[in-house]
Backbone as CSV, one residue per row, in Angstrom:
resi,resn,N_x,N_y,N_z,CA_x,CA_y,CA_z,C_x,C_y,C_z
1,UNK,21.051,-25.915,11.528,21.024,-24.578,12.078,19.907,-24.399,13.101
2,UNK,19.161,-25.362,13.350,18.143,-25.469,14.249,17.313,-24.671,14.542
3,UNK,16.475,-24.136,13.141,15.469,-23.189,12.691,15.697,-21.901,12.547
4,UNK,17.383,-21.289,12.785,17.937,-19.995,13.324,17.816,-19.730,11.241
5,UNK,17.450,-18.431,11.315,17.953,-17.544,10.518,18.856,-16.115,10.578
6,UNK,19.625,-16.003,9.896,20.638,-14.792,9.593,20.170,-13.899,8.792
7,UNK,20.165,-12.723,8.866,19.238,-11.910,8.257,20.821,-10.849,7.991
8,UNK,21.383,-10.389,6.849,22.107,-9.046,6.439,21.295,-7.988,7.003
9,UNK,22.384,-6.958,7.204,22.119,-5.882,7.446,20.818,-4.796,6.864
10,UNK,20.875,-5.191,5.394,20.291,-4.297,4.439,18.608,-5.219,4.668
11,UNK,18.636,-6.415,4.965,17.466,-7.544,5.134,16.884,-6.698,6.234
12,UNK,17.196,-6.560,7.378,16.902,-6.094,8.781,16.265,-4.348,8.751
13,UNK,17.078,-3.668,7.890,16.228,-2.152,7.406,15.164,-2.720,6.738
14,UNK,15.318,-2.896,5.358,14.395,-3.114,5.350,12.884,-3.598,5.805
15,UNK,12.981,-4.884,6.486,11.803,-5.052,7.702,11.730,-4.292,8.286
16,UNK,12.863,-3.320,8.962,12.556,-2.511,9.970,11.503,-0.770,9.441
17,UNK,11.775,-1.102,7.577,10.556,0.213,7.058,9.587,-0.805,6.819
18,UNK,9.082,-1.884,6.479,8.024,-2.404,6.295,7.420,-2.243,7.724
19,UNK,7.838,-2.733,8.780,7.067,-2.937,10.512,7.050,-1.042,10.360
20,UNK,7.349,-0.043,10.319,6.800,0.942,10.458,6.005,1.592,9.909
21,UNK,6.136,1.171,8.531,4.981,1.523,7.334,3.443,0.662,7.729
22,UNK,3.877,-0.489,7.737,2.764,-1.344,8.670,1.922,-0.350,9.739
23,UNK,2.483,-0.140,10.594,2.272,1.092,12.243,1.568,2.219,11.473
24,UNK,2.062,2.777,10.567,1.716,4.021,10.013,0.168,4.009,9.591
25,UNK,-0.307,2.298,8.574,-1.256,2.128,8.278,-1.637,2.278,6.828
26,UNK,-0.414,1.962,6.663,-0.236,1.589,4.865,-0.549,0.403,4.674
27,UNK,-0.860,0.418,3.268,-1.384,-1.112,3.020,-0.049,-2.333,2.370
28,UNK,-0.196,-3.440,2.003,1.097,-3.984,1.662,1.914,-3.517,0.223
29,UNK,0.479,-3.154,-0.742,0.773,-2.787,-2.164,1.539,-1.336,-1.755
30,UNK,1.293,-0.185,-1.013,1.739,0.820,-0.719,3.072,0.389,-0.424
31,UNK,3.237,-0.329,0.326,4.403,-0.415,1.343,5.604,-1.113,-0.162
32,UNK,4.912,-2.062,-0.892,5.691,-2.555,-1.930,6.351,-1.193,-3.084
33,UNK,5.215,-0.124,-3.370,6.004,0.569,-4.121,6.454,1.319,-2.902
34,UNK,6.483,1.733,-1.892,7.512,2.578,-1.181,8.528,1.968,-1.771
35,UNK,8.680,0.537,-1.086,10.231,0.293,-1.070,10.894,-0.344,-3.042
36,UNK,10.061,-0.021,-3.894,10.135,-0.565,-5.090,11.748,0.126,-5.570
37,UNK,12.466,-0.411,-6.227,13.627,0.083,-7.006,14.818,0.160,-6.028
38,UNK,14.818,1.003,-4.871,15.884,0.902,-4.086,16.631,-0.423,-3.244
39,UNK,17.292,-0.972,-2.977,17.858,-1.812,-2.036,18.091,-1.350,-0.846
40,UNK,18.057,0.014,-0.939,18.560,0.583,0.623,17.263,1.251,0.773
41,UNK,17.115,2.187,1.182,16.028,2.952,1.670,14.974,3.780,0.641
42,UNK,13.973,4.221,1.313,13.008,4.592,0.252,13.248,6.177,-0.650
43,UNK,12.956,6.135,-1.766,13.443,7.884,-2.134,12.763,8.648,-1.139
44,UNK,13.415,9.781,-0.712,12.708,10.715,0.381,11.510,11.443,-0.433
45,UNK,11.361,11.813,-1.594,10.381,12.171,-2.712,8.798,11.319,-1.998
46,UNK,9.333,10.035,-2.522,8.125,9.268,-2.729,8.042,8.820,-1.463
47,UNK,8.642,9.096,-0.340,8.025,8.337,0.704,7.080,9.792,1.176
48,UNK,7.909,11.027,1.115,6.760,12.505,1.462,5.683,12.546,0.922
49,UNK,5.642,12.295,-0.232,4.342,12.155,-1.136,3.382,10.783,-0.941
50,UNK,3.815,10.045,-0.435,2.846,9.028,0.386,2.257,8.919,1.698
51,UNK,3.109,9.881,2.325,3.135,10.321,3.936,2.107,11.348,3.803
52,UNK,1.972,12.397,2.804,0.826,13.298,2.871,0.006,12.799,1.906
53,UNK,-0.414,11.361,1.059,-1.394,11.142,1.301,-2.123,10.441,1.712
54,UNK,-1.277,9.352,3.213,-1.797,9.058,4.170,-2.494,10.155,5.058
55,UNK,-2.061,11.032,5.077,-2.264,11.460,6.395,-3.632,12.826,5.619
56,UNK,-3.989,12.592,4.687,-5.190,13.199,3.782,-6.136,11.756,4.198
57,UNK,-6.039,10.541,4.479,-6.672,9.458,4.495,-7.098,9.758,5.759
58,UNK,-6.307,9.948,6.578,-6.204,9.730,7.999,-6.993,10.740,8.560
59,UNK,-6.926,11.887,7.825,-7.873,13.337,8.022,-9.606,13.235,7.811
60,UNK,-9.400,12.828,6.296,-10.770,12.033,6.355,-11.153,10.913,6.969
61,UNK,-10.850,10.445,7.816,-11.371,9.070,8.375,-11.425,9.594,10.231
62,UNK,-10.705,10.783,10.426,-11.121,11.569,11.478,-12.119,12.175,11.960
63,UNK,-12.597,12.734,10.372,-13.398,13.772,10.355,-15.036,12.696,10.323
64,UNK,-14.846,12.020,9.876,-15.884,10.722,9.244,-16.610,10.298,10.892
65,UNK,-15.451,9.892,11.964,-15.532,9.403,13.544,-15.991,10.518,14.360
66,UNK,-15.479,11.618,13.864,-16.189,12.830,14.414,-17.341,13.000,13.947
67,UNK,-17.884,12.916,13.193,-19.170,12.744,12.713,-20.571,11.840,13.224
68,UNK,-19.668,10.795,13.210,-20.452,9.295,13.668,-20.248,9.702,15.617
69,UNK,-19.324,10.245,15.911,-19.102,9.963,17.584,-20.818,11.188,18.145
70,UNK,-20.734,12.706,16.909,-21.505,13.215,17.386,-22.980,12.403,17.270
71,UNK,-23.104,12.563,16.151,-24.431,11.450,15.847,-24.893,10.397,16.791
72,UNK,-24.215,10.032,17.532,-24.293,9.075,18.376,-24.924,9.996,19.808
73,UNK,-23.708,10.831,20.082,-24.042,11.338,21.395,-25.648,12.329,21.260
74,UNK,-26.298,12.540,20.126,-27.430,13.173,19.207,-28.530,12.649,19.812
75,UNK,-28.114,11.049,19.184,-29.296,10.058,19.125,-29.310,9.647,20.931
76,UNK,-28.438,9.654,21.772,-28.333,8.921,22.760,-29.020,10.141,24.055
77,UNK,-29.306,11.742,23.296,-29.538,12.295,24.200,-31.659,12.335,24.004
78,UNK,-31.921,11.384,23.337,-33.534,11.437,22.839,-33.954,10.222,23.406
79,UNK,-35.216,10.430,23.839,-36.242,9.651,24.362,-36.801,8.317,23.630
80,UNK,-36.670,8.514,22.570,-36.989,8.027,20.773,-35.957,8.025,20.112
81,UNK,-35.303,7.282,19.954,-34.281,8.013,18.885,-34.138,8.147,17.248
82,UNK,-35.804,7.071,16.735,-36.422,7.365,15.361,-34.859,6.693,14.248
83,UNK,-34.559,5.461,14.888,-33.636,4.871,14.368,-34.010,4.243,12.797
84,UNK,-35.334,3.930,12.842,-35.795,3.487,11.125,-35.385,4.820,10.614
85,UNK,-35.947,5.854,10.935,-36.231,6.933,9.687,-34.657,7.356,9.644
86,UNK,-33.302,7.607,10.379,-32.523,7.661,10.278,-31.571,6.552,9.167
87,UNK,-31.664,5.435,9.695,-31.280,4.813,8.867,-31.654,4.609,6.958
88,UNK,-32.677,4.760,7.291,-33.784,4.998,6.019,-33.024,6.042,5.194
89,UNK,-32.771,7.170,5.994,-32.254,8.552,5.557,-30.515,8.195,4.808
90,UNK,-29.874,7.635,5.551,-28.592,7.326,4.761,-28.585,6.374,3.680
91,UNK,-29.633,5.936,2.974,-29.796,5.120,1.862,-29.360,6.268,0.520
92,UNK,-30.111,7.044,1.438,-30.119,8.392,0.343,-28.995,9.111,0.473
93,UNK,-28.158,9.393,1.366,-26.951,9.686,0.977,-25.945,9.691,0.600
């Protein structure tokens, strides 16, 4: 067959929710119970309820860059920017 594979229909969805769950920024264990039990597609239940709490992940990890982007533009507008005592300071937080 000269390395060719044939992939079914139901083979090809499937990859085709793993490569988007992938994109989305799910991890593989996530992506395994998405698609756990069904052969065809994911329950619409459990894929909503994973979708909002990605996107609770995704909120905090926004809010986290917004944080760090100001901090940055903070430190970058000082003469000194007293980088020990800063750093020093997040030990403690």
């Amino acid at each position: 067959m000269s390395g060719q594979r044939r992939y079914d229909e139901l083979a090809l969805q499937r990859l085709a929710i793993i490569r988007f769950a992938k994109h989305l920024g799910f991890s593989l264990v996530e992506i395994g119970r998405l698609l756990e039990g069904s052969p065809l597609r994911p329950p619409s239940d459990r894929w909503r309820q994973m979708a909002h709490q990605r996107m609770t992940r995704l909120d905090e990890t926004i809010r986290h860059a917004s944080a760090l982007k100001q901090m940055l533009k903070e430190r970058l507008g000082q003469q000194c920017p007293r980088l020990v005592e800063r750093g020093s300071a997040l030990r403690h937080a």
